[in-house]
C-alpha positions in Angstrom: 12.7 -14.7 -23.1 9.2 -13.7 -21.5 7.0 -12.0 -23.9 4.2 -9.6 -22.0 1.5 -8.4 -23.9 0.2 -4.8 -23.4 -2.5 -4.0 -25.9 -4.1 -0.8 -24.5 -0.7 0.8 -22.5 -0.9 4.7 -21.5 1.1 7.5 -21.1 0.5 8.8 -17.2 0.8 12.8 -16.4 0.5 13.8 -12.8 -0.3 17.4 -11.7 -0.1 19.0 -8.6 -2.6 21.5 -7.1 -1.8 23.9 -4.4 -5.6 24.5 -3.4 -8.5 24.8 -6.2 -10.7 27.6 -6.7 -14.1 27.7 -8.6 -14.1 29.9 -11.9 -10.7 30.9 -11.9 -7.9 29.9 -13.5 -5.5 27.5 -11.5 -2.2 26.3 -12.0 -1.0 23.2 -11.9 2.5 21.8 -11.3 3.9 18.9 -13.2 4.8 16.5 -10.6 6.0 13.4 -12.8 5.1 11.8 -16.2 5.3 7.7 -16.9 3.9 4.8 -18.7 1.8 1.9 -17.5 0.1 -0.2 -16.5 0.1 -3.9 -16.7 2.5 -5.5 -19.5 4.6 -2.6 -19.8 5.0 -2.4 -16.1 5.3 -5.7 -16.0 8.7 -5.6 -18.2 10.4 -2.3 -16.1 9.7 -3.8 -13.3 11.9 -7.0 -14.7 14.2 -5.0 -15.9 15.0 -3.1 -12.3 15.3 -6.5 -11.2 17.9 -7.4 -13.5 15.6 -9.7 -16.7 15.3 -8.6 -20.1 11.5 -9.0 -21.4 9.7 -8.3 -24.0 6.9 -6.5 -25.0 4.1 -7.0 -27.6 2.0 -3.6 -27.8 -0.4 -1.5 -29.7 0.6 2.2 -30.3 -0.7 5.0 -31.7 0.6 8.6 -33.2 2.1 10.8 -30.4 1.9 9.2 -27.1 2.7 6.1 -29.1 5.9 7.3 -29.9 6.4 8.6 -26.2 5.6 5.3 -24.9 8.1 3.8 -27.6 11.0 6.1 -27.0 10.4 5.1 -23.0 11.0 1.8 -24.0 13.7 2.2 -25.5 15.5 4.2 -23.4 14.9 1.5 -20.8 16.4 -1.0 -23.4 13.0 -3.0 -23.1 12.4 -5.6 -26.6 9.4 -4.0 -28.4 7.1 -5.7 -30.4 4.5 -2.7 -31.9 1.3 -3.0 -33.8 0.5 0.4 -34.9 -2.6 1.8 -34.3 -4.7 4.8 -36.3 -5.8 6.9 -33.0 -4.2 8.0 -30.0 -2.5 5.7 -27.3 -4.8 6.7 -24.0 -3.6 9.7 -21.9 -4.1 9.5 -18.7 -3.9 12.8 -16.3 -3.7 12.0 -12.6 -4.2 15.4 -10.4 -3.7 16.1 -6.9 -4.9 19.1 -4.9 -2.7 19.7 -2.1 -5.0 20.5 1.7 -2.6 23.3 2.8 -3.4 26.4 2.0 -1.0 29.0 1.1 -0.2 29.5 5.3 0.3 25.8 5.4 -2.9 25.4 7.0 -4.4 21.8 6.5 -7.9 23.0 4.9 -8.9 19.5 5.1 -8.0 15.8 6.3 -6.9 14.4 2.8 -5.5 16.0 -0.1 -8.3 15.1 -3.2 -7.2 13.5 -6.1 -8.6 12.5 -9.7 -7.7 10.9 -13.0 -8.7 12.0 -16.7 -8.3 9.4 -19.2 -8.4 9.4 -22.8 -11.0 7.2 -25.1 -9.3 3.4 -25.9 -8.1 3.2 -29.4 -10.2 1.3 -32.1 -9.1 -2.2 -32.5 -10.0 -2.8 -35.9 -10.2 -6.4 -37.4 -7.3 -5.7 -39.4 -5.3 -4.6 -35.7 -6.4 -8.1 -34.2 -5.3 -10.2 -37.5 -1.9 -8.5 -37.1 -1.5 -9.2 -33.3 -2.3 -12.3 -34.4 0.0 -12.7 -36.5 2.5 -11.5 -34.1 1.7 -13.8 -31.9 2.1 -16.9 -34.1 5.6 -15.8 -34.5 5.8 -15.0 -30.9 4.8 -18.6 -30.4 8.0 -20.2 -32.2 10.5 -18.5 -30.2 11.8 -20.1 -26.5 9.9 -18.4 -23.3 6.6 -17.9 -21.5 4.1 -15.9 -23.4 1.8 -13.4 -20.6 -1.7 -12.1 -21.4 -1.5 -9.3 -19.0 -4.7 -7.9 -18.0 -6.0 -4.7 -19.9 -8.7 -2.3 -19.6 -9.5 -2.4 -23.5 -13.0 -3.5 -24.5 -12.7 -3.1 -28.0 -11.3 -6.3 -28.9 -13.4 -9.0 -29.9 -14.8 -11.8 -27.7 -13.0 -14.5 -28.8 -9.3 -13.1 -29.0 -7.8 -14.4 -26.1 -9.2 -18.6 -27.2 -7.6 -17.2 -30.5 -4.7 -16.2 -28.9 -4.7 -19.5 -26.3 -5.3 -21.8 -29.6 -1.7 -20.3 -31.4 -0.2 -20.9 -28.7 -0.8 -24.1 -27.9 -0.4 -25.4 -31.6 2.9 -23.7 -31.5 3.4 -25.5 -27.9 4.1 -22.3 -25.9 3.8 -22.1 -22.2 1.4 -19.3 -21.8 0.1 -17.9 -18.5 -2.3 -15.1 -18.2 -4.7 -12.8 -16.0 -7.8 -10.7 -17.0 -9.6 -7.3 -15.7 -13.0 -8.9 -15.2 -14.3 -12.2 -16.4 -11.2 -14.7 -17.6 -11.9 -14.9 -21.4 -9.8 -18.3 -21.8 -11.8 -21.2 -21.0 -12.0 -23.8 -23.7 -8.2 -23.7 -24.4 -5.5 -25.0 -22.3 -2.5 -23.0 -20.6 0.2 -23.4 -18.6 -1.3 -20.7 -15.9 -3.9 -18.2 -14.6 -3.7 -15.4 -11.9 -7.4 -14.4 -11.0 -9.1 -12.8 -7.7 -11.6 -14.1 -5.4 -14.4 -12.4 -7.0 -13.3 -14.0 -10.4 -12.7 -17.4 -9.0 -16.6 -17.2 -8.1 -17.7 -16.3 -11.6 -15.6 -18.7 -13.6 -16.7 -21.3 -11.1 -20.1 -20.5 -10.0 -19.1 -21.6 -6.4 -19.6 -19.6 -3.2 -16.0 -19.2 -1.7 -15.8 -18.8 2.1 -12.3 -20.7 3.0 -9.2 -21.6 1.7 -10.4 -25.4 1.1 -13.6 -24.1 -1.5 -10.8 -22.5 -3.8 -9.2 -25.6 -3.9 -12.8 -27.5 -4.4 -14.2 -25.2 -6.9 -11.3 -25.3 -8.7 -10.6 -28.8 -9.6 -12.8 -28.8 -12.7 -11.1 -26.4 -14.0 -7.4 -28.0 -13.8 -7.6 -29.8 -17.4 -7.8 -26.2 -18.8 -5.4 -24.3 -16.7 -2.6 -26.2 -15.6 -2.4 -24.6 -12.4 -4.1 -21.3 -11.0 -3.0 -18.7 -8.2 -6.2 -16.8 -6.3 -5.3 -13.9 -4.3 -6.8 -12.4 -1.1 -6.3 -9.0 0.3 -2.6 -10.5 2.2 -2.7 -14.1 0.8 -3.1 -16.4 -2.1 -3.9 -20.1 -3.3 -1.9 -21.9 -5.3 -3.8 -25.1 -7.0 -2.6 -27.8 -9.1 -4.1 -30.9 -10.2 -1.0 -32.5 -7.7 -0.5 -29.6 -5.0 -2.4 -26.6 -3.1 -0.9 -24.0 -1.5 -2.0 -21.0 0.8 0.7 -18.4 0.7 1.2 -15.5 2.8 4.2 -13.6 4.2 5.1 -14.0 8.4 6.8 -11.0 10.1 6.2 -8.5 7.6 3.0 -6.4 7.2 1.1 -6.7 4.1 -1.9 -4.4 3.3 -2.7 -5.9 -1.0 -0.9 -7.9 -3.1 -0.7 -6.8 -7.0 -2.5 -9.2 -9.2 -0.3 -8.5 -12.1 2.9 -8.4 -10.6 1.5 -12.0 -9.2 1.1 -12.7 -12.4 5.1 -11.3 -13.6 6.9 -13.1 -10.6 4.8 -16.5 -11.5 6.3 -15.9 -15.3 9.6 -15.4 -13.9 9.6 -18.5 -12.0 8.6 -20.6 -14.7 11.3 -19.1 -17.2 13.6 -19.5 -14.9 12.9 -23.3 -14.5 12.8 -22.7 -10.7 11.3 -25.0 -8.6 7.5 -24.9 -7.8 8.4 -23.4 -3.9 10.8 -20.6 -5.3 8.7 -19.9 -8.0 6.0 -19.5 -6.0 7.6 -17.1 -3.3 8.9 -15.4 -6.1 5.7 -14.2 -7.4 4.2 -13.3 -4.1 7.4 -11.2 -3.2 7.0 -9.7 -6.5 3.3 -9.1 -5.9 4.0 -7.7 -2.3 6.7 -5.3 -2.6 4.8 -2.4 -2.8 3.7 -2.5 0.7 7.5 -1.6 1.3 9.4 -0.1 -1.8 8.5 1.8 -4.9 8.7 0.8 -8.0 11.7 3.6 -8.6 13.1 2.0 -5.8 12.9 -2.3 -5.4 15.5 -4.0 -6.5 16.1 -8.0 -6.3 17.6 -7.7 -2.9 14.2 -6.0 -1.9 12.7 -9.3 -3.6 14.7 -12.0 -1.4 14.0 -10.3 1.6 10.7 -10.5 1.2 11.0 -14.3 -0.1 12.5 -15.4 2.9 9.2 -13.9 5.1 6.9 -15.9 2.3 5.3 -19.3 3.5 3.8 -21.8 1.9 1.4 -24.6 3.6 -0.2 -27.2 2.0 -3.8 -27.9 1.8 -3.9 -31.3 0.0 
């Protein structure tokens, strides 16, 4: 089974605003309430396509339990290291431009989000993820470091991480926020953009051919990397490079973590290198046409049959 790893998920309120005025009191509308964003996303959007996954996450008092009891309710396989403060809270409100005549005050309706401080991550928390892990590491299945917005773990977690892993000889694949904090310690895969390709490498990156240049270096670390564009990507391996995009089918951004979920897939699934790879950029795509409420793996195949692959070695 594919383990994701969500270490600083959130509870997600959106508001609605019909028009905002200064110093008085205005009322908001609840519009919808969720949890997200990258591991624990990762494993609903699985499970609307028909996998089980699991999930190893920190939580803490109420929206922890929220977070948990969505979960569950989804019958998602939870992992939880408790935490001693707060899960974040994030509020997302929108103020709607028609006024109350259904005048359009202004072009675009104006939006904001409001989120909560990060949890501590005390040395004690890390040990016990840790710990998790190592036992993580002994079961069948892909392990995924899912990117996270949480700054409060130490430097050197994810070599830590990388390093049980690969003494436990689990597959692991993962992506990162910023700068990719695995690079001593080999896995199986990494998902990364084009301005993180250019750090980790040091290389200016104009065309398709200097991802697959700048990245050669790197293969006897990661076993094989995808870099994504704004509507494409680059596959590289030590034996094949790929550029992948989608024909007959517009495509406005591809999600680096749902990359990152369809590549996992793939390789759980034992598919070939070709499926698996037009299985992650469907996956990474599908927001361009369907919403997350909505995709399904019909929605998937479709969009895997407009995905092509050519070869650049």
């Amino acid at each position: 089974m594919i383990c994701f790893c969500d270490f600083n998920p959130r509870l997600i309120k959106e508001y609605s605003l019909d028009g905002f005025t200064r110093d008085r009191e205005n009322t908001a509308q609840t519009t919808s309430r969720s949890i997200g964003i990258t591991g624990v996303t990762s494993a609903m959007i699985l499970k609307k396509l028909g996998e089980n996954s699991k999930v190893l996450t920190c939580l803490g008092l109420e929206n922890g339990k929220i977070i948990r009891e969505y979960l569950e309710n989804l019958r998602i396989d939870t992992d939880i290291v408790k935490l001693l403060d707060e899960s974040v809270e994030q509020v997302k409100v929108t103020i709607n431009c028609e006024n109350k005549d259904g005048e359009v005050e202004d072009e675009e309706n104006k939006s904001f989000d409001i989120i909560s401080k990060t949890p501590r991550m005390t040395s004690a928390t890390e040990t016990e993820i840790l710990s998790r892990i190592n036992e993580i590491s002994k079961e069948d299945g892909i392990l995924v470091l899912n990117e996270t917005d949480n700054l409060n773990l130490e430097s050197d977690f994810y070599e830590n991480v990388a390093i049980i892993a690969e003494n436990n000889k689990k597959e692991v694949v993962a992506s990162f926020r910023d700068e990719v904090l695995i690079k001593n310690t080999k896995i199986k895969g990494l998902v990364i953009d084009k301005t993180q390709l250019q750090k980790l490498t040091g290389d200016p990156i104009s065309y398709d051919k200097d991802v697959v240049r700048s990245l050669q270096p790197k293969l006897n670390i990661y076993e094989m990397v995808v870099a994504l564009g704004r509507v494409s990507a680059v596959f590289v391996s030590k034996d094949e490079s790929y550029k992948l995009s989608i024909e007959g089918m517009e495509v406005s951004t591809l999600d680096k973590n749902l990359m990152l979920t369809g590549l996992a897939l793939g390789l759980s699934k034992k598919y070939s290198l070709d499926t698996t790879l037009k299985l992650a950029f469907a996956i990474s795509a599908f927001k361009n046409y369907k919403s997350e409420n909505d995709v399904d793996m019909s929605d998937i195949k479709e969009i895997m049959n407009k995905v092509v692959l050519r070869r650049l070695n």
